[in-house]
N, CA, C and O atoms as CSV, one atom per row, in Angstrom:
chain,resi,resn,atom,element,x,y,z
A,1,UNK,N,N,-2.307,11.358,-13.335
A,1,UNK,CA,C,-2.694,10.016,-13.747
A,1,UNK,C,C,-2.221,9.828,-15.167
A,1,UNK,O,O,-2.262,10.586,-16.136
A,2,UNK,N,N,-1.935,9.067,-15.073
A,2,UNK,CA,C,-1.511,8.527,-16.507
A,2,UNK,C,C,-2.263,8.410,-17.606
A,2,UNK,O,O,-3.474,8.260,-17.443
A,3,UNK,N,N,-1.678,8.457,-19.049
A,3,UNK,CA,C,-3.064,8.329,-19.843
A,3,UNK,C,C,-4.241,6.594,-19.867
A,3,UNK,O,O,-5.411,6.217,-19.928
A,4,UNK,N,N,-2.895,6.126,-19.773
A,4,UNK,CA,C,-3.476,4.612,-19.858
A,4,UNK,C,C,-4.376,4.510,-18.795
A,4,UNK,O,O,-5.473,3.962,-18.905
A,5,UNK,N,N,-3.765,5.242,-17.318
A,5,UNK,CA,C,-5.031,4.713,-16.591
A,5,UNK,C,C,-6.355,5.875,-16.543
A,5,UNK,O,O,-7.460,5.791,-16.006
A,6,UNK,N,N,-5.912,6.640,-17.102
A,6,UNK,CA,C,-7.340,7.550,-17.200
A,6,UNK,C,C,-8.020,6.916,-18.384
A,6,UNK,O,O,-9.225,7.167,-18.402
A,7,UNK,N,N,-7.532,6.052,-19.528
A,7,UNK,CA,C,-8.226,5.298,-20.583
A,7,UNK,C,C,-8.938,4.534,-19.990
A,7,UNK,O,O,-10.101,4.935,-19.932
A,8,UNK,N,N,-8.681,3.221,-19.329
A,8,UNK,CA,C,-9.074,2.232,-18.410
A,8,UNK,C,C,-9.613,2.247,-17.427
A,8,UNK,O,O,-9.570,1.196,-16.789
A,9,UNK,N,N,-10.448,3.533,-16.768
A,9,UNK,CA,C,-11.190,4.124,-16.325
A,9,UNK,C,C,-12.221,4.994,-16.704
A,9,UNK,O,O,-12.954,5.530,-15.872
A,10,UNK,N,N,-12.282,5.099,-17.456
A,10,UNK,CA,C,-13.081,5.767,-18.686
A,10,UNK,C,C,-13.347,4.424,-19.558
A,10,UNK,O,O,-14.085,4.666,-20.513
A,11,UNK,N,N,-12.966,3.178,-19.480
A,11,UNK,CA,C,-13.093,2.161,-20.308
A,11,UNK,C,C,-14.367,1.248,-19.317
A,11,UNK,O,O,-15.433,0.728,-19.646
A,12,UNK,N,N,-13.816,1.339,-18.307
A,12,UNK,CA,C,-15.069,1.096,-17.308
A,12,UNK,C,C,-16.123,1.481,-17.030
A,12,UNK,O,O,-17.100,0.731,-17.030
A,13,UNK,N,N,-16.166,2.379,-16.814
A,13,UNK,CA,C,-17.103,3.798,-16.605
A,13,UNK,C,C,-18.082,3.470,-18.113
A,13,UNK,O,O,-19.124,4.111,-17.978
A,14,UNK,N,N,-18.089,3.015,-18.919
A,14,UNK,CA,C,-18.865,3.892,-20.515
A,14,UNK,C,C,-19.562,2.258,-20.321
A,14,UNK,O,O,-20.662,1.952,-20.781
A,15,UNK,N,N,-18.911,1.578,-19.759
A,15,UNK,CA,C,-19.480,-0.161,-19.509
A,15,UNK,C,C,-20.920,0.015,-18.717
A,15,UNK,O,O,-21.904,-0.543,-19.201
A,16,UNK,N,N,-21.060,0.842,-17.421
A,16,UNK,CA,C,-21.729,1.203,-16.805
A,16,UNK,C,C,-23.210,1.337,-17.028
A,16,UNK,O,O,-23.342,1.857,-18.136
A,17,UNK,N,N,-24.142,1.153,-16.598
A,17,UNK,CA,C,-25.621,1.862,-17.210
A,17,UNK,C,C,-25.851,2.719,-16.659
A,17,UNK,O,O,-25.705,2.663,-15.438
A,18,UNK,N,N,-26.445,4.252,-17.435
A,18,UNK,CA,C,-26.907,5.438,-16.978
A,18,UNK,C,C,-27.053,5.713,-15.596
A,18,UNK,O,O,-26.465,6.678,-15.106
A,19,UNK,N,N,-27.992,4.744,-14.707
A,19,UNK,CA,C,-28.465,5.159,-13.890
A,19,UNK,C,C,-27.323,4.052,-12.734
A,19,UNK,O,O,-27.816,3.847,-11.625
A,20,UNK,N,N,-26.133,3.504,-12.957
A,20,UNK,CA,C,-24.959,3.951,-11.968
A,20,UNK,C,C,-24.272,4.503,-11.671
A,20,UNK,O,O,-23.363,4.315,-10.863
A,21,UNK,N,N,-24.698,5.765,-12.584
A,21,UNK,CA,C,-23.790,6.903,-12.485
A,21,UNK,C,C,-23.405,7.797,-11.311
A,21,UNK,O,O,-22.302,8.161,-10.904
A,22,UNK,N,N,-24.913,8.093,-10.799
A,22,UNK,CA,C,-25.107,8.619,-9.338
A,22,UNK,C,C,-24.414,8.088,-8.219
A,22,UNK,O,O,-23.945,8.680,-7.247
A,23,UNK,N,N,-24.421,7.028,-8.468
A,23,UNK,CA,C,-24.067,6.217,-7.226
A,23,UNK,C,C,-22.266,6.108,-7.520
A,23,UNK,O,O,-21.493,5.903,-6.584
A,24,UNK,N,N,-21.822,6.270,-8.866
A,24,UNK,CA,C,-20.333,6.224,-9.124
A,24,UNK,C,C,-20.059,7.088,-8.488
A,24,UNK,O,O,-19.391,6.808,-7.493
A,25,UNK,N,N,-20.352,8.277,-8.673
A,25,UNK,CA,C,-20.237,9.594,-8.131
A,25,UNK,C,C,-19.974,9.972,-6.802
A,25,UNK,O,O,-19.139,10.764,-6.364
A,26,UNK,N,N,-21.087,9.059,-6.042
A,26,UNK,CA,C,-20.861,9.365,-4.648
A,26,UNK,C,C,-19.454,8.622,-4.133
A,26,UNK,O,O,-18.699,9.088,-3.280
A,27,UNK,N,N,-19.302,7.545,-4.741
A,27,UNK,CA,C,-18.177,6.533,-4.117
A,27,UNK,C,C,-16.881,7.583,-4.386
A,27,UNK,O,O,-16.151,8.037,-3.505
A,28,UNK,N,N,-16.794,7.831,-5.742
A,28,UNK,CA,C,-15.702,8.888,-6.102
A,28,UNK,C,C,-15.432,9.851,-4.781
A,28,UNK,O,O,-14.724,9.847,-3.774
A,29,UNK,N,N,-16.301,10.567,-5.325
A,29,UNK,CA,C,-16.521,11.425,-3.506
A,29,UNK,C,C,-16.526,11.630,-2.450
A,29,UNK,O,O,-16.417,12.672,-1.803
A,30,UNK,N,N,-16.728,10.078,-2.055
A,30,UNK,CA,C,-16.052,9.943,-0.775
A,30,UNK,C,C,-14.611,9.538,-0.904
A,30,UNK,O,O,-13.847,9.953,-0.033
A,31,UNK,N,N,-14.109,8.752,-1.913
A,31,UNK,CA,C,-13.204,8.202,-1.776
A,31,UNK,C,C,-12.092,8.929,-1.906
A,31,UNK,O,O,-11.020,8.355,-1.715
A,32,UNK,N,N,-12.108,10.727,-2.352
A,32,UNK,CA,C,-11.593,11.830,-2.900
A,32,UNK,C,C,-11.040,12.285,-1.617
A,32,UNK,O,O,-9.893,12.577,-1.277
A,33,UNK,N,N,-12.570,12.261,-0.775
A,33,UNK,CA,C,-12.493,13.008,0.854
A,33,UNK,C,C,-11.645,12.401,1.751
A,33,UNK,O,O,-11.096,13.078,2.621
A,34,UNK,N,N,-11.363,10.567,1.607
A,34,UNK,CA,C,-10.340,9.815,2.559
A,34,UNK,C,C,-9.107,10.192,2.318
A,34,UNK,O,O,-8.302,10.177,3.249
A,35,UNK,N,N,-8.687,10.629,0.954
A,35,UNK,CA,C,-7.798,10.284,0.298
A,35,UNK,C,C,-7.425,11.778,1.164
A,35,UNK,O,O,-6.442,11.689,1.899
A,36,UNK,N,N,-8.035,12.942,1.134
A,36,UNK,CA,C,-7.708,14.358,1.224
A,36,UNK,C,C,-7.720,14.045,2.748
A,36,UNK,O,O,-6.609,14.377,3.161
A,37,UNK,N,N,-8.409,13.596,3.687
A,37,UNK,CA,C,-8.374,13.927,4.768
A,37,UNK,C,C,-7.212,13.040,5.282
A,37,UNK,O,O,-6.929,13.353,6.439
A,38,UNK,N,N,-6.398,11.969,4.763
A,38,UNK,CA,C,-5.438,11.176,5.121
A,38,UNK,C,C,-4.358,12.017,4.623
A,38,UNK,O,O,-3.302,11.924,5.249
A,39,UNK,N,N,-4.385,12.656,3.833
A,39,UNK,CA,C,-3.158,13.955,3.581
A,39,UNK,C,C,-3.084,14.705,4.478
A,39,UNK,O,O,-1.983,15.113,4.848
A,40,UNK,N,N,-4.450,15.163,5.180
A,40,UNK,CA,C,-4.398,16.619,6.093
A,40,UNK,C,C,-4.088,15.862,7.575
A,40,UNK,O,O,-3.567,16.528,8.469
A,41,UNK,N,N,-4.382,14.646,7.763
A,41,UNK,CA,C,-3.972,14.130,8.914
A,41,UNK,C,C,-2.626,13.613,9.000
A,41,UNK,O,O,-2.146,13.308,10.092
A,42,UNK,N,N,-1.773,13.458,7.558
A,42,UNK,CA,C,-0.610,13.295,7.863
A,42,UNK,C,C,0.235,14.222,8.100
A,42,UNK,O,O,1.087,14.027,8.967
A,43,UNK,N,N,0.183,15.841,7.153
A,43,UNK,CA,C,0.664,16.878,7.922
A,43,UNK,C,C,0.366,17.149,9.108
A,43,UNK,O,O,1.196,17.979,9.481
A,44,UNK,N,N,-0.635,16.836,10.256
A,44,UNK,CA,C,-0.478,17.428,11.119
A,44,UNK,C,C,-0.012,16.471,12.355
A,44,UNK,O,O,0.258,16.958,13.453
A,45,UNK,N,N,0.049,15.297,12.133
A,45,UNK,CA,C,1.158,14.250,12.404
A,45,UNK,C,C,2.500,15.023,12.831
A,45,UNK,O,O,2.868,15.421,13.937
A,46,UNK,N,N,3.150,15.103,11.463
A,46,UNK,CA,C,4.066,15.809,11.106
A,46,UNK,C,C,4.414,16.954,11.998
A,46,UNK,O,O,5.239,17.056,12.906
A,47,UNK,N,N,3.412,17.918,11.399
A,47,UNK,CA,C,4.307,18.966,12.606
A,47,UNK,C,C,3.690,19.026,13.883
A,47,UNK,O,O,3.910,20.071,14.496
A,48,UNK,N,N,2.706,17.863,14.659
A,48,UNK,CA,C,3.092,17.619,15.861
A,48,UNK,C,C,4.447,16.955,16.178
A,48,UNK,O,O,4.809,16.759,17.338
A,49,UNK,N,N,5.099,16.653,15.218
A,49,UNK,CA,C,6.315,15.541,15.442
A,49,UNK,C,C,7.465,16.629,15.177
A,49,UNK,O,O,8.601,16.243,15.451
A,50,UNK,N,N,7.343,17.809,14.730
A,50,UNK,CA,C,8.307,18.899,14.822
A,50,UNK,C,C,8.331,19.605,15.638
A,50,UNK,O,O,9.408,20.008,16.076
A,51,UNK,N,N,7.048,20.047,16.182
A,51,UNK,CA,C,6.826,20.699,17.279
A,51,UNK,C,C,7.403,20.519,18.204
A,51,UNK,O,O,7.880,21.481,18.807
A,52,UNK,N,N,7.619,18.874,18.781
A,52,UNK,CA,C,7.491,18.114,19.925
A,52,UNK,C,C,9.650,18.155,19.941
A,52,UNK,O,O,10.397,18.422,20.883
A,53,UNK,N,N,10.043,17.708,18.262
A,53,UNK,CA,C,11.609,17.970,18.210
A,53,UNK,C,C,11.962,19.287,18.996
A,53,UNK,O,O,12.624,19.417,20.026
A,54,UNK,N,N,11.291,20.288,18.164
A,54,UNK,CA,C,11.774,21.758,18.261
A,54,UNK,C,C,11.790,21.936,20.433
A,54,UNK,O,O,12.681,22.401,21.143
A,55,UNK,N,N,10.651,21.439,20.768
A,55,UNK,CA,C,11.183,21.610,21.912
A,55,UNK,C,C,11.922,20.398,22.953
A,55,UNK,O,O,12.578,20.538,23.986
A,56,UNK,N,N,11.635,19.550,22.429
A,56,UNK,CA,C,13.318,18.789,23.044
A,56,UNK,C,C,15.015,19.449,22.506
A,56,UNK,O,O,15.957,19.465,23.299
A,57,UNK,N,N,15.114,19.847,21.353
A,57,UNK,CA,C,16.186,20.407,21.057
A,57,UNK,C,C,16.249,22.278,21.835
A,57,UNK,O,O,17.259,22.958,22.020
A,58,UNK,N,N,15.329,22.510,22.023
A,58,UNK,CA,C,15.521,23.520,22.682
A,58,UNK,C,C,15.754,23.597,24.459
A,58,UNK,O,O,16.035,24.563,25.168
A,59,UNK,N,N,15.542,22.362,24.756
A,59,UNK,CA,C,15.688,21.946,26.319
A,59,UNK,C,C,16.690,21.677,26.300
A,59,UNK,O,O,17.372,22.089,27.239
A,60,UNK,N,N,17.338,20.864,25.266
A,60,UNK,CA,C,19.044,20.242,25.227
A,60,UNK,C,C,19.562,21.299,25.054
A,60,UNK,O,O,20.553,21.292,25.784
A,61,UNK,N,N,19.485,22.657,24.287
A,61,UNK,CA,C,20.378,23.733,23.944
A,61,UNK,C,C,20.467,24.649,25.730
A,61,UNK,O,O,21.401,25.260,26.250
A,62,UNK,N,N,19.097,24.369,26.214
A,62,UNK,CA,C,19.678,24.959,27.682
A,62,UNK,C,C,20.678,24.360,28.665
A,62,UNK,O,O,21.605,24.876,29.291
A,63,UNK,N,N,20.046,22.681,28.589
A,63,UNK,CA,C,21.066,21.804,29.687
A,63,UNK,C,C,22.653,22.402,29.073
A,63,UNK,O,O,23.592,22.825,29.748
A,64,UNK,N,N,22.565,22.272,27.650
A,64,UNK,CA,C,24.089,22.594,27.268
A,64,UNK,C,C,24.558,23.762,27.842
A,64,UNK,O,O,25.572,23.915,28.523
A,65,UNK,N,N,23.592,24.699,27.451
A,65,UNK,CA,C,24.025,26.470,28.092
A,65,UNK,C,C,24.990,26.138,29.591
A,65,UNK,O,O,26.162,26.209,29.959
A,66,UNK,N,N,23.351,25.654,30.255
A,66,UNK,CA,C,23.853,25.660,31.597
A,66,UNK,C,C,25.201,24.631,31.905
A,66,UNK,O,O,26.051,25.181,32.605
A,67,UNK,N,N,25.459,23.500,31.570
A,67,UNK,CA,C,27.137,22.978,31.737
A,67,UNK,C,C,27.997,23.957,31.301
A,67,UNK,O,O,29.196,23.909,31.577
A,68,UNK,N,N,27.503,24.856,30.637
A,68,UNK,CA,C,29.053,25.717,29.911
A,68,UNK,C,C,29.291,26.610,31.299
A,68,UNK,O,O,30.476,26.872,31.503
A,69,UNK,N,N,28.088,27.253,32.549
A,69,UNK,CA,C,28.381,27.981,33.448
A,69,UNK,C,C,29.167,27.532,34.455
A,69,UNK,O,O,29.470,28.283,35.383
């Protein structure tokens, strides 16, 4: 993050009264967990989508085999 926007977040935040803090916290927290679990669901996107290559290219490397007989 940048400094400016870690300033301007911290510029917000100090605006705040004490006791929204708790509740900042939780939103952070979840919003940490979407952020992480939309990463871990895009790798595995991913290498279902390699997986799925690796064996179509390995079916084409047989059809090929077999025309060469």
């Amino acid at each position: 993050m940048s400094g400016s926007n870690q300033q301007a977040l911290l510029d917000e935040v100090r605006e705040l009264p004490p006791e929204a803090f708790l509740n900042l916290l939780t939103i952070v927290r979840l919003f940490k967990e979407s952020v992480l679990w939309q990463s871990r669901q895009a790798a595995l996107t991913l290498n279902e989508e390699f997986s799925q290559w690796d064996q179509l290219s390995d079916e084409a490397l047989v059809e090929f085999e077999k025309s060469l007989s």
